[in-house]
C-alpha positions as a printed Julia matrix, in Angstrom:
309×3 Matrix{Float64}:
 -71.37  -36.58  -52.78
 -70.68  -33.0   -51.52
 -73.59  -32.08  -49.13
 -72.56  -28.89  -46.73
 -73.61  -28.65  -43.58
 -74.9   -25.12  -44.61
 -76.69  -26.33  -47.25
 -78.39  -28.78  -44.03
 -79.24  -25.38  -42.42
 -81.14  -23.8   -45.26
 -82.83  -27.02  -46.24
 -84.5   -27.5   -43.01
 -85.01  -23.57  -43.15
 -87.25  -23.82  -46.33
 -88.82  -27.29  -45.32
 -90.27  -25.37  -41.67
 -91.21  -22.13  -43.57
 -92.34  -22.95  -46.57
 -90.87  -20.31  -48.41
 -87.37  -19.16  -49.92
 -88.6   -15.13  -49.19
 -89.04  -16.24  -45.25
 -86.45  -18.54  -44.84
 -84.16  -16.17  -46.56
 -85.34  -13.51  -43.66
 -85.18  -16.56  -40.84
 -81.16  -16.88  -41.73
 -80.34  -13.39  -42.78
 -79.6   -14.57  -46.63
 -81.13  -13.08  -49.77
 -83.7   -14.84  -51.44
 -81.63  -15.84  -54.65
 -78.84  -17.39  -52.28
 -81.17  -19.37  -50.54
 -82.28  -21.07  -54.02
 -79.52  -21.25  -55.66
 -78.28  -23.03  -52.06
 -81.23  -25.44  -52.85
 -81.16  -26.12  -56.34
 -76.86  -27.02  -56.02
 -78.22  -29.44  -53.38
 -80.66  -31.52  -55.52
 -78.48  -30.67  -57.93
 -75.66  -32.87  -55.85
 -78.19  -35.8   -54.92
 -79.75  -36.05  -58.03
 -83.46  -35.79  -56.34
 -86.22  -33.2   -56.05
 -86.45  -32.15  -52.57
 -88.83  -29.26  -52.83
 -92.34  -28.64  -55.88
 -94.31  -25.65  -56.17
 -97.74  -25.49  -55.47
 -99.07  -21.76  -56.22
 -97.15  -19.79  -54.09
 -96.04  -22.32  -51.37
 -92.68  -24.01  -51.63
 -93.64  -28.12  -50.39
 -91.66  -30.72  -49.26
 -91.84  -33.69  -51.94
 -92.13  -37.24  -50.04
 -88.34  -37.68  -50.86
 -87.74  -34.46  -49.37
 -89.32  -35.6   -46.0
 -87.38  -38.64  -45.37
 -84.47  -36.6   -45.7
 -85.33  -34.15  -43.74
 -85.76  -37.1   -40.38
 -81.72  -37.6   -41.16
 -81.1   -34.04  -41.58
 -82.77  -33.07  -38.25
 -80.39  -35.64  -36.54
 -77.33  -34.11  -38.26
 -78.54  -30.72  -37.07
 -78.74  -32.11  -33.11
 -75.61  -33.97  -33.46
 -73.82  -30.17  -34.49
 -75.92  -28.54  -31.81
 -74.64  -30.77  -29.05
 -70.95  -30.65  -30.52
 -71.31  -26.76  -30.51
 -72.19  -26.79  -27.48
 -69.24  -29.14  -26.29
 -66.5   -27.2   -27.87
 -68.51  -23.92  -25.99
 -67.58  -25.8   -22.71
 -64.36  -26.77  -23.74
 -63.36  -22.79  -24.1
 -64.98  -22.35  -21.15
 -62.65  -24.36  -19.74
 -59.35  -22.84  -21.24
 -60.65  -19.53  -19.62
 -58.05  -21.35  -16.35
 -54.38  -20.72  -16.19
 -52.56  -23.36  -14.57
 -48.72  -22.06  -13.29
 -45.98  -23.61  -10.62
 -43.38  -21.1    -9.59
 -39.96  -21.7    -7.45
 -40.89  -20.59   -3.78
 -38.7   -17.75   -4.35
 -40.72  -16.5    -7.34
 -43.69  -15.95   -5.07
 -42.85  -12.72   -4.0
 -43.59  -10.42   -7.69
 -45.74  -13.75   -9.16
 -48.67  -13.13   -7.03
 -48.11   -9.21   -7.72
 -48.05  -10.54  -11.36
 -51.25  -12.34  -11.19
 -52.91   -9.83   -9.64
 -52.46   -6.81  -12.21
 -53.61   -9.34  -14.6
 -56.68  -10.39  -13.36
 -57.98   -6.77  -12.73
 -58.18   -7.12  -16.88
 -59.4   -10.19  -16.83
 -61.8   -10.84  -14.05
 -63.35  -14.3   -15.31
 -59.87  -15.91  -15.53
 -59.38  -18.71  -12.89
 -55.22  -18.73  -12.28
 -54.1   -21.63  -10.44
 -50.9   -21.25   -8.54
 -48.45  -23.86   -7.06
 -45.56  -22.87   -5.1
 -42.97  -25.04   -4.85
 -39.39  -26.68   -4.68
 -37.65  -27.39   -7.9
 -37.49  -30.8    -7.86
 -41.82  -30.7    -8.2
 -41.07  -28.17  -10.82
 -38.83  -30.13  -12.95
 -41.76  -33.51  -12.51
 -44.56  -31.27  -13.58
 -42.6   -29.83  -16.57
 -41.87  -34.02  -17.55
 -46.02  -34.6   -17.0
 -46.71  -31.68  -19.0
 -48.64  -30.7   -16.14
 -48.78  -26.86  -16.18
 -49.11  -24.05  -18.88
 -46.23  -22.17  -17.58
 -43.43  -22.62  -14.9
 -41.71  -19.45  -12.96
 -38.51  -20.76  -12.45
 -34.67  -19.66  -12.36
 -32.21  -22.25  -14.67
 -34.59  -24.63  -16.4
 -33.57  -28.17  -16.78
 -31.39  -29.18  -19.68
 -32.72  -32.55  -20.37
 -36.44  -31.51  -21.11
 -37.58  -30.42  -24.5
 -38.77  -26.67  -23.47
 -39.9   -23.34  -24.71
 -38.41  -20.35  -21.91
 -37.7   -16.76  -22.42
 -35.99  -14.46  -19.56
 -38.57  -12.33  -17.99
 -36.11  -10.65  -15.16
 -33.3   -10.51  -13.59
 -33.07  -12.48  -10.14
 -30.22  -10.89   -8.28
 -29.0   -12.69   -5.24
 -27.77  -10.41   -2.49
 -25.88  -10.71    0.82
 -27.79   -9.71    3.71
 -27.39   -9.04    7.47
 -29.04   -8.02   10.76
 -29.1    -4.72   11.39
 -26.54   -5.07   14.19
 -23.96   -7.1    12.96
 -20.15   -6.34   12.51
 -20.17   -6.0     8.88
 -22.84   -3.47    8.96
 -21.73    0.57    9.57
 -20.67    3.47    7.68
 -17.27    3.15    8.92
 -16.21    1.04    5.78
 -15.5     2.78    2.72
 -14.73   -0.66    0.28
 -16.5    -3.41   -0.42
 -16.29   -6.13    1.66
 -14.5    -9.19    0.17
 -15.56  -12.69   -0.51
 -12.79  -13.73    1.48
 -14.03  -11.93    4.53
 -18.21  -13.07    4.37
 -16.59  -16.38    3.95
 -15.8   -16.86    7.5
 -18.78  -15.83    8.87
 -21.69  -18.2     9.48
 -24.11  -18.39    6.7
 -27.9   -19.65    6.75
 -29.0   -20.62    2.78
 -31.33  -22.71    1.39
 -31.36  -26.28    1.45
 -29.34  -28.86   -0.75
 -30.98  -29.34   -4.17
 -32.29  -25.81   -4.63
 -31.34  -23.86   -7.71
 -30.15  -20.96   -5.3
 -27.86  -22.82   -2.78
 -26.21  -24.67   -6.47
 -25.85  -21.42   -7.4
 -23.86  -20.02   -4.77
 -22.1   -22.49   -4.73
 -20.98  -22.43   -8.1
 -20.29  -18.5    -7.6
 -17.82  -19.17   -5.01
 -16.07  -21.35   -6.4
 -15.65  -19.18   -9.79
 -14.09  -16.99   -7.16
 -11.54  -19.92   -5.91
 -13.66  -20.49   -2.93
 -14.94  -23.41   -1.03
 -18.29  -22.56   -0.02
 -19.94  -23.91    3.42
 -23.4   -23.31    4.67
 -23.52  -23.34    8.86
 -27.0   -23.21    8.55
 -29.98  -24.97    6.03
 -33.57  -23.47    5.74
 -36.04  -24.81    3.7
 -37.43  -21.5     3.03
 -36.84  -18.08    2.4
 -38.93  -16.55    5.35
 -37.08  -19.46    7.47
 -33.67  -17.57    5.97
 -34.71  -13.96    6.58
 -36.21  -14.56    9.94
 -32.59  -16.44   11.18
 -30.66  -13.53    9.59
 -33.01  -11.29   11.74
 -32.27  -13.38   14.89
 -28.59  -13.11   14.33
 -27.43  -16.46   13.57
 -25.21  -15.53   10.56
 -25.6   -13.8     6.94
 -27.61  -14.99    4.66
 -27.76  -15.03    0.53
 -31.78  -14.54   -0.93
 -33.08  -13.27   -4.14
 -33.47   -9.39   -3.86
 -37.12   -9.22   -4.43
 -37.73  -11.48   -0.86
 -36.67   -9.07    0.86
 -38.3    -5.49    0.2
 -40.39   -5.59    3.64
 -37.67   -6.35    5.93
 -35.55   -3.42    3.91
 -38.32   -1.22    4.08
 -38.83   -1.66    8.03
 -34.97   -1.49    8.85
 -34.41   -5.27    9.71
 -32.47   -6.49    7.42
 -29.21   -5.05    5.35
 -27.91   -5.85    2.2
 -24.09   -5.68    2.68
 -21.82   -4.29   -0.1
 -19.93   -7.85   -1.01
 -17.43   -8.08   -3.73
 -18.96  -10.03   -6.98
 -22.92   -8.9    -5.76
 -25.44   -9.35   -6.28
 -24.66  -12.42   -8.33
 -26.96  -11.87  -11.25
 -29.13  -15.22  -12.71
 -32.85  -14.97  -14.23
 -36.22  -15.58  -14.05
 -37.32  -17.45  -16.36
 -40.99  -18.63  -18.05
 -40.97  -22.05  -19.11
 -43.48  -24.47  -20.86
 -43.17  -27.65  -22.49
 -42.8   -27.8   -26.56
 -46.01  -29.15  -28.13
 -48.07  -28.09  -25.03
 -51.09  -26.82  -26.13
 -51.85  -23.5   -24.43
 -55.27  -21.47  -24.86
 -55.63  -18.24  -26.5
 -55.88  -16.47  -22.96
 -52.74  -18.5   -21.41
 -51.08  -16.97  -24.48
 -52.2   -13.66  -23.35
 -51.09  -14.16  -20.17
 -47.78  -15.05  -21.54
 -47.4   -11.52  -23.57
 -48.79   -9.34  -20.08
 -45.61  -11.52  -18.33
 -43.05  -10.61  -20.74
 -44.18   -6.94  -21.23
 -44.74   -6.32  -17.48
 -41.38   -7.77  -16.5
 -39.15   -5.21  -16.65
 -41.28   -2.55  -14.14
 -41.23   -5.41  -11.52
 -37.35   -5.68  -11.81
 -37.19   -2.1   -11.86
 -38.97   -1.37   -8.58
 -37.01   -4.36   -6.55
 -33.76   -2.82   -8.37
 -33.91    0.38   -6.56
 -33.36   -1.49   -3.21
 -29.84   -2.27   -4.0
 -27.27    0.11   -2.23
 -26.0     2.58   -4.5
């Protein structure tokens, strides 16, 4: 037996009105639909649910005693409808963990796209990679900003931008002047005291892969646990340091810090947006997903144009 839950609709329709003409008008149907509607259904159970009488259209007893079931059907849908409301209500949040580094042109990121979509809650966690690479394994967030994603996990990533790493310097130290005309070699920044990020980080791996491409053993005097640690040591004086290009743009912009012209820089790796395969994501963390990868290349652009020419 084949009863529609449209069929339901108009039923109870005719039953309160009386009439095919009004409950026609009541559901914005024509008149003919709304009895053909009706006759298919007793049709399909075999019973008269509706007699004439003159011009009225009344419920038969068989009719009524459907119609207690049919109410309950109705509520049931009603309060389902209204779950599945809440439910989208719900997906209007965007859950995301970036790589501390990432912060910098993330919130910048977030912030363009929330001008378009005001009632979009974005949740942001900054953190270490190791919390990145748990989260991915619990499934835990729509999308991760992060630089080489893990091997081992099943994953969906595309490159958004470029994540340039870059040598940098106090304004006043020996490497910095307009008195050299070459780049300065690996060799040389090698000897000098460095300040970097702490073991386990995708950048200090990095480096030190880097180096030893070059045939050299790379040693950190110095370990910070975060970039604004690294930047505010270089500032100090304690040695050179090796960041993503897009941490610095303040500190280049108000003259304390100097990106020195080192063979092999910037060493070039990627962002990277990254979300588990199979992980459901809602229509607007989709969305989000296309602003990223459209908007990614005039955020690269403007931290670009910091390198020395």
């Amino acid at each position: 037996m084949n009863i529609t839950l449209k069929q339901l609709k108009i039923f109870e329709a005719v039953a309160e009105t009386q009439s095919y003409t009004r409950a026609a008008e009541k559901l914005n149907m024509t008149q003919p639909a709304v009895s053909m509607q009706m006759k298919q259904l007793e049709e399909t159970i075999g019973l008269h649910l509706f007699e004439r009488q003159g011009k009225k259209i009344v419920i038969t007893s068989i009719g009524a005693r459907m119609r207690e079931h049919e109410k309950k059907i109705l509520l049931r849908f009603s309060r389902l409808h209204e779950f599945l409301n809440v439910l989208q209500d719900k997906d209007e949040k965007i859950t995301i963990s970036a790589a501390t580094t990432a912060n910098h042109f993330v919130t910048h990121m977030m912030a363009d796209f929330s001008r378009h979509h005001p009632n979009v809650n974005i949740t942001l966690d900054i953190t270490n990679r190791e919390t990145l690479v748990s989260q991915l394994q619990s499934y835990d967030p729509d999308f991760v900003i992060m630089g080489e994603p893990p091997k081992k996990l099943d994953l969906d990533y595309q490159q958004i931008m470029e994540n340039p790493l870059v040598v940098i310097a106090s304004v006043d130290h020996p490497f910095v002047g307009n008195e050299r005309s070459k780049k300065i070699s690996m060799r040389e920044i090698i000897e000098m005291p460095f300040v970097v990020r702490e073991e386990g980080s995708g950048t200090k791996a990095a480096i030190r892969r880097h180096f030893k491409a070059n045939k050299l053993n790379f040693v950190s005097s110095y370990e910070m646990s975060s970039n604004e640690s690294i930047k505010h040591a270089v500032v100090a004086g304690l040695g050179l340091g090796i960041v993503a290009l897009h941490t610095i743009k303040l500190e280049l912009e108000a003259k304390k810090l100097v990106i020195l012209n080192v063979e092999n820089f910037p060493l070039e790796r990627y962002w990277n947006l990254v979300s588990r395969k199979g992980k459901r994501l809602s229509p607007v963390a989709l969305e989000f997903q296309d602003f990223i990868l459209k908007s990614a290349s005039f955020y690269q652009q403007s931290y670009k144009d910091l390198l020395p020419k």
